[in-house]
Each structure stands twice: as C-alpha cells, then as structure tokens.
N, C-alpha and C positions, 0 to 999 in steps of 0.2 A: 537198894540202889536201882535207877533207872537204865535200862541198856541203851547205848547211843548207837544211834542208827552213823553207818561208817561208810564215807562213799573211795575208801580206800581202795584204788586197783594197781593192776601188775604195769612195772614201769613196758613191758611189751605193749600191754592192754590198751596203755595212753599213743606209743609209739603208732600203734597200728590204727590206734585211732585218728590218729592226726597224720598219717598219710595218707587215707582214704578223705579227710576231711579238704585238703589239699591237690588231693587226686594224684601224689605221687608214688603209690602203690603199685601201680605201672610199671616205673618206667624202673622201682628195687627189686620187682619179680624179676622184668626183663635183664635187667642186670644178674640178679641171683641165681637165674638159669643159666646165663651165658659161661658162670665162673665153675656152677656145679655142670656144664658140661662137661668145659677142661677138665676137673676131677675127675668125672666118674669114666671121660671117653680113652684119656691120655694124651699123649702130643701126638702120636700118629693118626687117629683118629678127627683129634680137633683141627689138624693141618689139613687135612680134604675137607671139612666145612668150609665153603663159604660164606654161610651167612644164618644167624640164627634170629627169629622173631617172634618173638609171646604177644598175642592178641585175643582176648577173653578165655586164655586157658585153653587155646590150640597153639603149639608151638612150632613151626615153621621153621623144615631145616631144608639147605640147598647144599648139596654135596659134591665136591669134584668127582666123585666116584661112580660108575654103575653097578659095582659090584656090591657096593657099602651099599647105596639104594633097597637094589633088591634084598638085603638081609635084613638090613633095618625093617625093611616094609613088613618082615613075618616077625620082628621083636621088639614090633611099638608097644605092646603092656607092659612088656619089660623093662623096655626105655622109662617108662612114663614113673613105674613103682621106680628105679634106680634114682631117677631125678628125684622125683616126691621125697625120696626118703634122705639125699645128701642135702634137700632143704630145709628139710624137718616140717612140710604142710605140702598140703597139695593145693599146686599151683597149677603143673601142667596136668590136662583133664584130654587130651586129644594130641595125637602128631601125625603131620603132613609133611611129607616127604617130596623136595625137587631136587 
C-alpha cells in the first residue's frame, strides 16, 4: 500500500496560524501578559502597575512605585523566565521599566 502524504496539524498549529495570518497575535500576547502578570506578580504588586505594553517582545511596564522600579530593574531575567514560563512560550524577550 501506498503511504498518503497527510497535511494533518495540531489544532494550536492552525490557531496560531491564523492569528498571525490576521495579525491578531498581538494584541493575545498583549493580553496573555497582562493576565500572566496578575498571576505570577499578585494583587499587591499588580495594584502599583499602571500600565503594562508588549510591543515586539519588549514589555513595557510603568509603576506607582520607586522602590518596585529599582528592584525590578536588577530582576528583569527573572521577570522575563517567570512570564515566559506562566505562558508556556516566549513572548516577552526584553523589560523596560517607568
């Protein structure tokens, strides 16, 4: 018997295909960050952000804090592995801290 060539993919594979295709891959990273922030920061933490912004895999965070600032700023690899890993890919590649 002859083997059939099979253009079967993973229902992710299509997903992800077609929000790139659509170019709304954007705006479910920017969302998937924002939610795996709250997880991974808590409510204390997520209460002093103002404002979070993923734009080519630098995520942009602005903090009521100066004290948060300066810690964050020596535990962005860490920040960045904690994110990456409560989304399951790496998304965020860079943090900029205001």
């Amino acid at each position: 018997m002859r083997k059939r060539n099979s253009n079967e993919q993973t229902l992710k594979t299509v997903i992800d295909d077609m929000l790139k295709v659509y170019r709304l891959d954007r705006g479910v990273n920017e969302a998937g960050v924002k939610l795996a922030w709250n997880k991974v920061m808590g409510p204390m933490i997520s209460g002093k952000t103002r404002e979070l912004k993923l734009y080519n895999g630098t995520l942009k965070i602005w903090l009521n804090s100066g004290v948060l600032k300066e810690e964050f700023s020596f535990e962005k690899p860490r920040l960045i592995s904690l994110l990456n890993e409560e989304l399951g890919r790496d998304v965020v590649k860079l943090i900029e801290i205001y």
